[in-house]
KEVO-634882 format. One record per residue (C-alpha): x, y, z; residue number from 1; residue in one letter. Coordinates in steps of 0.05 Angstrom, whole numbers, plus 5000, padded with zeros to 4 digits. Layout:
N
<r><xx>X</xx><yy>Y</yy><zz>Z</zz><nr>NUM</nr><rest>a</rest></r>
...
//
This chain:
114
<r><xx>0610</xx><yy>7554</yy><zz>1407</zz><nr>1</nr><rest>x</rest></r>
<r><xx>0548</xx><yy>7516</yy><zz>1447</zz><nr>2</nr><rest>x</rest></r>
<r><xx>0517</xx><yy>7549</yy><zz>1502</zz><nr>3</nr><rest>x</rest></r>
<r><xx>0545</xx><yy>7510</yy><zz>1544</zz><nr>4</nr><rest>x</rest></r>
<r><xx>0617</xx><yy>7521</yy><zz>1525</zz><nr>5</nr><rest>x</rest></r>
<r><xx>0601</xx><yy>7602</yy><zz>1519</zz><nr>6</nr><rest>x</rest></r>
<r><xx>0583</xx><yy>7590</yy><zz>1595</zz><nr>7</nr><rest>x</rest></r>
<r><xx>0639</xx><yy>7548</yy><zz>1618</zz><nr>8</nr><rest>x</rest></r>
<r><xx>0685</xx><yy>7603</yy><zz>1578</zz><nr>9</nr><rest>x</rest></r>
<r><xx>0657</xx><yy>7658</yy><zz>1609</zz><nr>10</nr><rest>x</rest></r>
<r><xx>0674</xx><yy>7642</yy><zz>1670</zz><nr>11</nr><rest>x</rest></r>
<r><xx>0735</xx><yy>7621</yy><zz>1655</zz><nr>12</nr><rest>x</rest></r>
<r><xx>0753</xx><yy>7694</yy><zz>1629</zz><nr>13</nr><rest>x</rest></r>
<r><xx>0730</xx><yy>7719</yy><zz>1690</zz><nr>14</nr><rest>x</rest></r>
<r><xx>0773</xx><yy>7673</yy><zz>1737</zz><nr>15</nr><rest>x</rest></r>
<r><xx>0829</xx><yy>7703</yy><zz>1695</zz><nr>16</nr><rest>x</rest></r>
<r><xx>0807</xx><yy>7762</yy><zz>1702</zz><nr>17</nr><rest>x</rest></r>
<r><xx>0790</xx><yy>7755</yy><zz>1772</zz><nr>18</nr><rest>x</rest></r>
<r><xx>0721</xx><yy>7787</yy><zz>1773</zz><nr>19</nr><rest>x</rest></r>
<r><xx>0694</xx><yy>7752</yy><zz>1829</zz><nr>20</nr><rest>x</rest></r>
<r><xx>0623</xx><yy>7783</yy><zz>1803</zz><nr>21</nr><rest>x</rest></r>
<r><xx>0623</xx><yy>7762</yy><zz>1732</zz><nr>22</nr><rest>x</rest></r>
<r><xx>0654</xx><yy>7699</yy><zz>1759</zz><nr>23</nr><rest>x</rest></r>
<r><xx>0593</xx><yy>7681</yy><zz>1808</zz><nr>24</nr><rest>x</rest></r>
<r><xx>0533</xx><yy>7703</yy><zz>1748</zz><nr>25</nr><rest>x</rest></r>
<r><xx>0560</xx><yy>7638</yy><zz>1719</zz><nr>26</nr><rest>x</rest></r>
<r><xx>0541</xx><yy>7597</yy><zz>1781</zz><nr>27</nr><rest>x</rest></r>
<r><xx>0475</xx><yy>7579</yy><zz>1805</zz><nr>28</nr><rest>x</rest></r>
<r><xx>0459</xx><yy>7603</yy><zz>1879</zz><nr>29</nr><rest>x</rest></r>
<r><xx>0465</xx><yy>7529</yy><zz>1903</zz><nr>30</nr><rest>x</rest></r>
<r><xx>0527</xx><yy>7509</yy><zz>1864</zz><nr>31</nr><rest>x</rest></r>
<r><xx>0579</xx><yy>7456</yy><zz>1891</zz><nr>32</nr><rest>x</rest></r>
<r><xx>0649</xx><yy>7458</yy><zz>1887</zz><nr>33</nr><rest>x</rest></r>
<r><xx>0682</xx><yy>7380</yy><zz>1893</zz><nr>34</nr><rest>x</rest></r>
<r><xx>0749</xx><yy>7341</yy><zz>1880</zz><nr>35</nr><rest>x</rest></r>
<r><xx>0738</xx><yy>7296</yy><zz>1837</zz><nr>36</nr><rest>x</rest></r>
<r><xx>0708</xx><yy>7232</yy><zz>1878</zz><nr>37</nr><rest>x</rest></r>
<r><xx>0715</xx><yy>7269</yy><zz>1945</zz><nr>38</nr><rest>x</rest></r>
<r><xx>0667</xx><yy>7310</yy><zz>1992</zz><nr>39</nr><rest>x</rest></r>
<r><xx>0635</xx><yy>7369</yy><zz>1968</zz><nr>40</nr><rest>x</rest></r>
<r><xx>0687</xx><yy>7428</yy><zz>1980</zz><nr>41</nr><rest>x</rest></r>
<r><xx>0643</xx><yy>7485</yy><zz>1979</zz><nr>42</nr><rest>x</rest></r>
<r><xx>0574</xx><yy>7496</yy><zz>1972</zz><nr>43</nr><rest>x</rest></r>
<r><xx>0528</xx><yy>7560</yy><zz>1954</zz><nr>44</nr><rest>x</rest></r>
<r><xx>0561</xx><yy>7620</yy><zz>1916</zz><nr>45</nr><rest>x</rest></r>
<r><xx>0576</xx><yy>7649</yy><zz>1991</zz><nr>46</nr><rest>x</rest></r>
<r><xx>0618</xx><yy>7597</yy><zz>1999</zz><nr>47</nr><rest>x</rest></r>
<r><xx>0645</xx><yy>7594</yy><zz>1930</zz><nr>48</nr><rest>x</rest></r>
<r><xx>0657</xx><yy>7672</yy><zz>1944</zz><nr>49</nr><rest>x</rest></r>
<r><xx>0701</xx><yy>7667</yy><zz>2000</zz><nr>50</nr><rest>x</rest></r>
<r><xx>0741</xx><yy>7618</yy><zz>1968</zz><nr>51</nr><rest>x</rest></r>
<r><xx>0765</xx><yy>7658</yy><zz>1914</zz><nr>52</nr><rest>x</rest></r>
<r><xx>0768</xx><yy>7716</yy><zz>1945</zz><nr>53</nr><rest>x</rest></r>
<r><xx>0822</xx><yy>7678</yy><zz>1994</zz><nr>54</nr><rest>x</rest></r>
<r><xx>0854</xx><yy>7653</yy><zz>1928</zz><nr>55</nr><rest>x</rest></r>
<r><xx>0855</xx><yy>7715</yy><zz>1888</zz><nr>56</nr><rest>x</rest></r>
<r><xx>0880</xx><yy>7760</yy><zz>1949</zz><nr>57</nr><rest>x</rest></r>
<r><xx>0932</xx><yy>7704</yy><zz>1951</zz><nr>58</nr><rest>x</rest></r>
<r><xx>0954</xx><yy>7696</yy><zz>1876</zz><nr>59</nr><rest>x</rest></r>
<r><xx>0934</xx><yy>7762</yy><zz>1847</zz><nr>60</nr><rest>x</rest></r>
<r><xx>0975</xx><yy>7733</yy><zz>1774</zz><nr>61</nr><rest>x</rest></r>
<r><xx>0937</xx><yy>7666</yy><zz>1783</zz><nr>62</nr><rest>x</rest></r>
<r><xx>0917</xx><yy>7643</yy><zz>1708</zz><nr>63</nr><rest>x</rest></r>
<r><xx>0884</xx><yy>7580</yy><zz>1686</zz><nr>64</nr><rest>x</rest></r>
<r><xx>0900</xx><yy>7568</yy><zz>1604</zz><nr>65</nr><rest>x</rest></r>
<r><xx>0857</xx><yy>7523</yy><zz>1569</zz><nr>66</nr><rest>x</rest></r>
<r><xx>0885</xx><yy>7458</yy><zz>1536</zz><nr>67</nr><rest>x</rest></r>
<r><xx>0825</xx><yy>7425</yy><zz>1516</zz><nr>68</nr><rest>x</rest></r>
<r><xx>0751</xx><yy>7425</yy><zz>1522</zz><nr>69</nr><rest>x</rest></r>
<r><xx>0700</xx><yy>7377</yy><zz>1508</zz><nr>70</nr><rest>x</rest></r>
<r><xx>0630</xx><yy>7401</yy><zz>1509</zz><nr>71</nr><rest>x</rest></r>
<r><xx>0574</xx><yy>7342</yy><zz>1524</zz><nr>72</nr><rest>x</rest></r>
<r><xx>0511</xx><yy>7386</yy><zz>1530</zz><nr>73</nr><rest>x</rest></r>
<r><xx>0501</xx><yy>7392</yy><zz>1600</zz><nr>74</nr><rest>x</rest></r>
<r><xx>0566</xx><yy>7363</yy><zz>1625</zz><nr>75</nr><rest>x</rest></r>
<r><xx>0637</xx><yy>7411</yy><zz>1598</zz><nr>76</nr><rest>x</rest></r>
<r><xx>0701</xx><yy>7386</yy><zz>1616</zz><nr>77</nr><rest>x</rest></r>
<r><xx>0763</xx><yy>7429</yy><zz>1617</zz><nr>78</nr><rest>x</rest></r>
<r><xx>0841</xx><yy>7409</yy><zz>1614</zz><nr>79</nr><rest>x</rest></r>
<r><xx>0875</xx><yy>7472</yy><zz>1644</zz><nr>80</nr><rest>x</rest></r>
<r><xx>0938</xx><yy>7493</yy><zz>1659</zz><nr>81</nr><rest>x</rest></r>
<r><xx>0942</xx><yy>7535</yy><zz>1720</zz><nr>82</nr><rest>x</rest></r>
<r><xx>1004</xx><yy>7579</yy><zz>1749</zz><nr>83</nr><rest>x</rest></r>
<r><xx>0994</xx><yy>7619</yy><zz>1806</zz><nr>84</nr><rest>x</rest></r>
<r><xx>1051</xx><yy>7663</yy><zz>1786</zz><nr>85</nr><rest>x</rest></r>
<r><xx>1103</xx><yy>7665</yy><zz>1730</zz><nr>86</nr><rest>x</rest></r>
<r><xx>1149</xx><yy>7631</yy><zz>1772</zz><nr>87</nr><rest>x</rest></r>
<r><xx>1110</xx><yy>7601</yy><zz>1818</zz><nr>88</nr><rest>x</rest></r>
<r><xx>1073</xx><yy>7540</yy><zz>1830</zz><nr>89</nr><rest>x</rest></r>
<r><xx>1041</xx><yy>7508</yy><zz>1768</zz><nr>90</nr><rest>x</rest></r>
<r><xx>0997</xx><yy>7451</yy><zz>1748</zz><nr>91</nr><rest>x</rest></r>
<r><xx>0946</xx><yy>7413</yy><zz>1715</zz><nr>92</nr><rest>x</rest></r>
<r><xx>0866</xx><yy>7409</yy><zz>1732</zz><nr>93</nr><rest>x</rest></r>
<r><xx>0815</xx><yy>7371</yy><zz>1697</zz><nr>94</nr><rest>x</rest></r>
<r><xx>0751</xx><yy>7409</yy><zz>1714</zz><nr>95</nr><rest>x</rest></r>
<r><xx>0681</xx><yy>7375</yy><zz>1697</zz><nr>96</nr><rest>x</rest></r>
<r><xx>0628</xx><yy>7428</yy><zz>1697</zz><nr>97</nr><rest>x</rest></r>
<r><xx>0554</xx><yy>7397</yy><zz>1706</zz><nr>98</nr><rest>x</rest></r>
<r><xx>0509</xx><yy>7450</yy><zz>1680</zz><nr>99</nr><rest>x</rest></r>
<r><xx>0430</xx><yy>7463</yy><zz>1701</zz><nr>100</nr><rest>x</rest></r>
<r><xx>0387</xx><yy>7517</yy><zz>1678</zz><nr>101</nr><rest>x</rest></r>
<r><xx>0441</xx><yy>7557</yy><zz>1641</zz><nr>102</nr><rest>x</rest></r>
<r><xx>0477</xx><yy>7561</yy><zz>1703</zz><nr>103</nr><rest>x</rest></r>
<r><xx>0530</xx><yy>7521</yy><zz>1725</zz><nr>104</nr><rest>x</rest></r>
<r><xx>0500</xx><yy>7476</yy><zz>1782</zz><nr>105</nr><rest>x</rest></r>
<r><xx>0569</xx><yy>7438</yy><zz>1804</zz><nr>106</nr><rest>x</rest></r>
<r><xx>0651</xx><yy>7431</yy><zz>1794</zz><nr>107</nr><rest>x</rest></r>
<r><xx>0682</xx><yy>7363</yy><zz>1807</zz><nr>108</nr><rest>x</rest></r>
<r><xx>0765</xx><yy>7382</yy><zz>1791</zz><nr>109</nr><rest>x</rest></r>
<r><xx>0818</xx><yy>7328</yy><zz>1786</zz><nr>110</nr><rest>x</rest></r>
<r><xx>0886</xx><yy>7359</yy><zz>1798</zz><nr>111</nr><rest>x</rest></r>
<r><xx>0946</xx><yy>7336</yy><zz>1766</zz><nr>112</nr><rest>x</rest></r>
<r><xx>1016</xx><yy>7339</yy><zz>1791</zz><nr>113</nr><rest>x</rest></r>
<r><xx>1052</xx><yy>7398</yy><zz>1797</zz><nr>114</nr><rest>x</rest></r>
//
């Protein structure tokens, strides 16, 4: 596994894990959160923070299980399927991870339909 997979994974595990800290070592302190083609979402691991605290208080069995991955060097790209429950809602995400500095500088996600 690259670097930059080991990275992207890492973080990964710890979204499933929800461990908001090993989740934010991943991200560099000025880190942007996007939809794919759309305004920046959330930027700064503050802000990144709050947002899945919110989402982890919300959907304490969220899980996001990796379909694919294709590792370009700086630029990852994940196909994930996400549930936020066993029997709740569930969907796709395309997730393109731009890295900088062994950190991961920005998230553009593309969600699919549910």
């Amino acid at each position: 596994m690259s670097a930059s997979s080991d990275l992207v994974q890492r973080q990964l595990d710890a979204y499933n894990a929800q461990d908001l800290a090993a989740f934010l070592e991943c991200y560099a302190d000025d880190a942007v959160l996007s939809g794919l083609n759309g305004d920046v979402t959330q930027a700064g691991t503050e802000a990144i923070r709050a947002r899945h605290e919110a989402l982890f208080a919300e959907f304490p069995e969220n899980k996001a299980r990796l379909v694919n991955r294709i590792d370009l060097g700086t630029t990852v790209i994940d196909h994930e399927d996400v549930s936020r429950s066993p029997d709740g809602d569930r969907f796709q995400v395309a997730a393109i991870y731009t890295l900088r500095n062994g950190k991961i500088a920005r998230v553009d996600f593309a969600r699919g339909a549910s």
